[in-house]
C-alpha positions in Angstrom: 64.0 74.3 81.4 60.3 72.3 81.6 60.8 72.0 85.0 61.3 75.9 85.5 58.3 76.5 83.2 56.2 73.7 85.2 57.5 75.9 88.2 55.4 79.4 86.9 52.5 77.6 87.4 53.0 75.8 91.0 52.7 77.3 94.3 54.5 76.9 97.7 53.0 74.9 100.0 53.3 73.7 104.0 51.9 69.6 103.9 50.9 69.0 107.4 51.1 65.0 108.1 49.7 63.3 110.6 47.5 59.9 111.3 44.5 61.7 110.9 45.1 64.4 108.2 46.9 65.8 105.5 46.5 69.5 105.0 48.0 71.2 102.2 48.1 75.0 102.3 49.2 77.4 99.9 51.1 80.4 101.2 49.2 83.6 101.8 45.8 81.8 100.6 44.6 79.6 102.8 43.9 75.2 103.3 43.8 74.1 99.8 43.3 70.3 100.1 42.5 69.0 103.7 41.5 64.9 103.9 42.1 61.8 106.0 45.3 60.0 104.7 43.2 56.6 103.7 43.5 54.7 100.4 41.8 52.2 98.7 43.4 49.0 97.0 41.7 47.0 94.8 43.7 43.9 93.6 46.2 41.7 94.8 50.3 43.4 95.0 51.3 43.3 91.2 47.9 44.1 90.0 46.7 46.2 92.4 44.8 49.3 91.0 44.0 52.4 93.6 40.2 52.9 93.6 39.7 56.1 96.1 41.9 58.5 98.5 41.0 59.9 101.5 37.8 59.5 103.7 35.2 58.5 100.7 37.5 55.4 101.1 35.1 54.4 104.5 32.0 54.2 102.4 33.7 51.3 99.8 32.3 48.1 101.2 34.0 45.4 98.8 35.2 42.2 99.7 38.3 42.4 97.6 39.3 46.4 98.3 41.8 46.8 101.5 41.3 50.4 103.1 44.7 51.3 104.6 46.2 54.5 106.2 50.0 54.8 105.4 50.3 57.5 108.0 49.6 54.6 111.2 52.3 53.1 112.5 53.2 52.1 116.2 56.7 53.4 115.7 57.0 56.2 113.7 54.6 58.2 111.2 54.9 56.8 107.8 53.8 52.8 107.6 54.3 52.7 103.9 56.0 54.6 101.8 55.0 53.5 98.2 50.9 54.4 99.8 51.8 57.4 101.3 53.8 58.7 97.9 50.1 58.2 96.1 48.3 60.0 99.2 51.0 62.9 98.7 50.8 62.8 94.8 47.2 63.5 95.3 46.7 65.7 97.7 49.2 68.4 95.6 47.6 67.6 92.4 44.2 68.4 94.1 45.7 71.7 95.7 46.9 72.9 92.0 44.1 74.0 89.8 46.6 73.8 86.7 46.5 70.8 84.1 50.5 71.4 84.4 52.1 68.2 87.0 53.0 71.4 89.5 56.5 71.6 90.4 56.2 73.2 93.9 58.2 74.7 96.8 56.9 72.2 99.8 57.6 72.7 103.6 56.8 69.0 105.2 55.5 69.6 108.6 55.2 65.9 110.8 52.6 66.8 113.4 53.2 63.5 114.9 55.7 61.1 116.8 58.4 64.2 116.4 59.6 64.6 119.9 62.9 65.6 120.4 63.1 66.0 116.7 63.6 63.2 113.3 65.8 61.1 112.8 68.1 60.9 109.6 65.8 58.5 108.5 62.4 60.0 109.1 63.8 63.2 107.5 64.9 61.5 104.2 61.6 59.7 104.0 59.8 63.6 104.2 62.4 64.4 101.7 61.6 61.6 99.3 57.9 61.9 99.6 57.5 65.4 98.7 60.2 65.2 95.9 57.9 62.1 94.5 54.8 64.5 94.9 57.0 66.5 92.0 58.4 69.2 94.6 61.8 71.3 93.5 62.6 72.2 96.5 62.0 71.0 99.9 62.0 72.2 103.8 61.5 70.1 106.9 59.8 71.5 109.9 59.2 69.8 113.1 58.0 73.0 115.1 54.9 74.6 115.8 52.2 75.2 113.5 53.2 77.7 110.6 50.9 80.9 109.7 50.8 80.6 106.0 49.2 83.9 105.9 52.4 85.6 107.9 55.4 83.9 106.0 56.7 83.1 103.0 58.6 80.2 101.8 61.3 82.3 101.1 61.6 84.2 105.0 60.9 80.7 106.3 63.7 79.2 104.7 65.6 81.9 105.6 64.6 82.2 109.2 65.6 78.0 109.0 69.2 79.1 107.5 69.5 81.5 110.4 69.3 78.9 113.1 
């Protein structure tokens, strides 16, 4: 029931990851959220307290804050998933204007290190990221670039079901 209510209030998005950037996009809107994937650490592992996300992070010059990107790793996109969850949490809290924690439709695009497609692993990672990020429903693209402005959530699910 709260989840369907939280739902009213949330829109469907496309994430677009890569080393670089996160994008979020709302359907038929426009870029909502757009940022470098960076966060700051303050703190050692069990007391560690997040101080900034995204590129204001390069401007924190303290000996004792680490500045990491979650999204760089040699072998595959995500280099750690309990950073990149907060990166995700933020960028779709940022996108929603509503004081509601947004329950959206999300389509997880990796821009990166996709070639000849994910593996079962990189796909549940997506998965579990954008369901951490409070998503009700989630789609995996690995394609090209989707026009937000052209489809839905609902014809891009079904043009995926067709397939």
């Amino acid at each position: 029931m709260f989840e369907y209510l939280r739902s009213l209030f949330s829109h469907d998005l496309v994430i677009e990851l890569s080393s670089k950037q996160i994008t979020v996009s709302i359907f038929g809107q426009g870029i909502e959220f757009q940022d470098e994937p960076l966060i700051a650490i303050q703190g050692e592992a069990e007391k560690s307290v997040i101080v900034e996300i995204g590129a204001s992070c390069r401007t924190l010059q303290q000996p004792n804050i680490e500045v990491t990107n979650p999204f760089n790793h040699s072998r595959s996109l995500i280099g750690s998933f309990m950073m990149a969850e907060k990166v995700l949490q933020h960028a779709v809290l940022k996108s929603h204007k509503s004081k509601l924690r947004p329950a959206p439709r999300i389509i997880m695009h990796q821009l990166e290190k996709a070639e000849g497609g994910l593996t079962d692993i990189e796909d549940r990672v997506l998965r579990e990221l954008a369901a951490a990020s409070g998503a009700r429903e989630v789609l995996i693209h690995t394609g090209s670039k989707i026009d937000i402005h052209q489809h839905t959530f609902d014809s891009f699910k079904r043009q995926q079901q067709n397939q």
